[in-house]
C-alpha positions as CSV (number, residue, x, y, z in Angstrom):
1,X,-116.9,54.7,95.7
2,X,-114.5,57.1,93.6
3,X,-110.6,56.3,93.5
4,X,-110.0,59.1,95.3
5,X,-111.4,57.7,98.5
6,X,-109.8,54.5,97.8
7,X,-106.6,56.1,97.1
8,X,-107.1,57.9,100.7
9,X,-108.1,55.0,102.2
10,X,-105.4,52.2,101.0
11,X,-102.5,54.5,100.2
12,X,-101.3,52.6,97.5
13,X,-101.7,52.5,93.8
14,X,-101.4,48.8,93.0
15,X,-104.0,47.6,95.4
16,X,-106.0,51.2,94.5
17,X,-106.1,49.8,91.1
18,X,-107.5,46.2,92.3
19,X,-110.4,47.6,94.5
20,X,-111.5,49.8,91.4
21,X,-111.5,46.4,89.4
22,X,-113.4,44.9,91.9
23,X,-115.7,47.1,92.3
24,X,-116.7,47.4,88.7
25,X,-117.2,44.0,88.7
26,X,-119.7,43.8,92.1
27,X,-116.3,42.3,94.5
28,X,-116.6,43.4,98.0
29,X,-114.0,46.1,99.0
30,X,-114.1,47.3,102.5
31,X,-113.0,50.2,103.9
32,X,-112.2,49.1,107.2
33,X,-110.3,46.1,109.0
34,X,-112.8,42.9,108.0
35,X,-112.5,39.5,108.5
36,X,-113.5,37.4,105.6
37,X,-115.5,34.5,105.7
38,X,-113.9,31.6,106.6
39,X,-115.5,30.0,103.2
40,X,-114.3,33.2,101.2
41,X,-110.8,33.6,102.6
42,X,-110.1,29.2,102.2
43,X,-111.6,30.0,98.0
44,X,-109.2,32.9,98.0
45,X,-105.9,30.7,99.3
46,X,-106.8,28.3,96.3
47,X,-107.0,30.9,94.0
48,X,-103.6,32.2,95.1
49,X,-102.4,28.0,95.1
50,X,-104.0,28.4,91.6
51,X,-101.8,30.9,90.2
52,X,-98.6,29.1,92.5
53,X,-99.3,26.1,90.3
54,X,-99.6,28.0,87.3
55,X,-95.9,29.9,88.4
56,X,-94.2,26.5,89.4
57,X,-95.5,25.1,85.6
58,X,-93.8,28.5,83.9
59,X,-90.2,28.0,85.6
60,X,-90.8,24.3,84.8
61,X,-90.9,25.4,81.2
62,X,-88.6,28.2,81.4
63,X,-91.1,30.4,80.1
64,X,-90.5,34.1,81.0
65,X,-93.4,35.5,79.8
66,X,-95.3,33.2,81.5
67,X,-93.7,33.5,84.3
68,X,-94.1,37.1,85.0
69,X,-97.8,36.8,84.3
70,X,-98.0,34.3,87.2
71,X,-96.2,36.8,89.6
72,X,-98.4,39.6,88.4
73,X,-101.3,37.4,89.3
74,X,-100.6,36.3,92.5
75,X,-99.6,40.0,93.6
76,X,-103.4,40.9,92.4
77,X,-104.7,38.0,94.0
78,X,-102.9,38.7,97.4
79,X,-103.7,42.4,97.0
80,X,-107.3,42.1,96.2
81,X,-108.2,40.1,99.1
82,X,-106.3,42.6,101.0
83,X,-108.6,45.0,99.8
84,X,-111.7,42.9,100.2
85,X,-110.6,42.6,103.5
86,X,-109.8,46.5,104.1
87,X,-106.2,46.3,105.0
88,X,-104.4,49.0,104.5
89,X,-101.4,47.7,102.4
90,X,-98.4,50.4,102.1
91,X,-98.8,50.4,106.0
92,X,-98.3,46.9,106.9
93,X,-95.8,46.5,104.0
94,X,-93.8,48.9,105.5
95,X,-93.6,47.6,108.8
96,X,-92.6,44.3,107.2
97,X,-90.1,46.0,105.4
98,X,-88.8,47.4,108.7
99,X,-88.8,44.0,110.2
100,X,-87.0,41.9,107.1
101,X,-84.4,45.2,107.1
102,X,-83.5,44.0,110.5
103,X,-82.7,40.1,109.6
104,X,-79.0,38.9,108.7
105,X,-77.5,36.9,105.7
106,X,-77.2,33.2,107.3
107,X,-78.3,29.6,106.5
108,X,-82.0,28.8,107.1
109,X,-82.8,25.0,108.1
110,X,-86.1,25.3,106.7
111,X,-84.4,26.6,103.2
112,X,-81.3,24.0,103.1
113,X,-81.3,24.5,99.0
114,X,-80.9,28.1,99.4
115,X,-77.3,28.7,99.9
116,X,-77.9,32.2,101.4
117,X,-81.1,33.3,102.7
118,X,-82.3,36.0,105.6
119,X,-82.2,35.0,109.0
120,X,-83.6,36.4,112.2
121,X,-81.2,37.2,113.9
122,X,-81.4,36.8,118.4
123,X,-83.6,39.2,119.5
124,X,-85.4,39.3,116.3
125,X,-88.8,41.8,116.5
126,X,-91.2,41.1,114.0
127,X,-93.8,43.0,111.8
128,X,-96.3,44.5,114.6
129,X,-99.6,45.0,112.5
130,X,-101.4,45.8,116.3
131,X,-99.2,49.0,116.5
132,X,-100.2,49.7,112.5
133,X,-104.1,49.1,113.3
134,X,-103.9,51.4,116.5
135,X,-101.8,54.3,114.8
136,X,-103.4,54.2,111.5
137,X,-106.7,52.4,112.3
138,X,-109.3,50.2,110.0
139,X,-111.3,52.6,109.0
140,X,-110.5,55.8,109.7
């Protein structure tokens, strides 16, 4: 399939430019909301605890050019399944986006090292990928 239809499909350039890797290569990219083996989907959180390690080893060693490769990698890694899987990124980002835009600066027991982190605050409405799928659909 031509980036062009990807590009209508996914709606954004980053994981446009992951399915077209993928595709040259013989990956599966779908173009509608797919559930992934549950085989494929447990080798693709190792690959992304693969490239984790391979972060946690770079700020170990204080290497920035390492460093950034490892976040670059695990942004194509996280990407690329979304595509195998045919989500369509930009839109659930930006409901994220709406949802973390809503949180408040505050102390987070599960972070106790972080001296500031985002908390949800009462009343606290998370992402809703449902109203995504049903206004922008899997495959339309």
């Amino acid at each position: 399939m031509d980036r062009t239809r990807l590009e209508s499909y996914f709606k954004d350039a980053e994981t446009v430019d992951i399915a077209e890797m993928y595709q040259k290569f013989g990956f599966v990219v779908n173009l509608q909301g797919t559930i992934l083996s549950k085989a494929t989907l447990e080798a693709r959180l190792d690959f992304l605890q693969e490239e984790l390690d391979e972060m946690r080893e770079a700020v170990q060693n204080r290497d920035l050019l390492s460093t950034i490769d490892a976040l670059i990698d695990i942004v194509v890694v996280a990407k690329g399944t979304a595509a195998m899987m045919g989500l369509r990124w930009k839109y659930h980002w930006d409901e994220v986006h709406r949802a973390n835009m809503t949180k408040e600066v505050g102390n987070n027991p599960k972070r106790p090292d972080l001296k500031e982190d985002l908390i949800k605050p009462p009343g606290w409405c998370g992402p809703n990928h449902l109203r995504i799928i049903e206004k922008h659909g899997h495959g339309r």
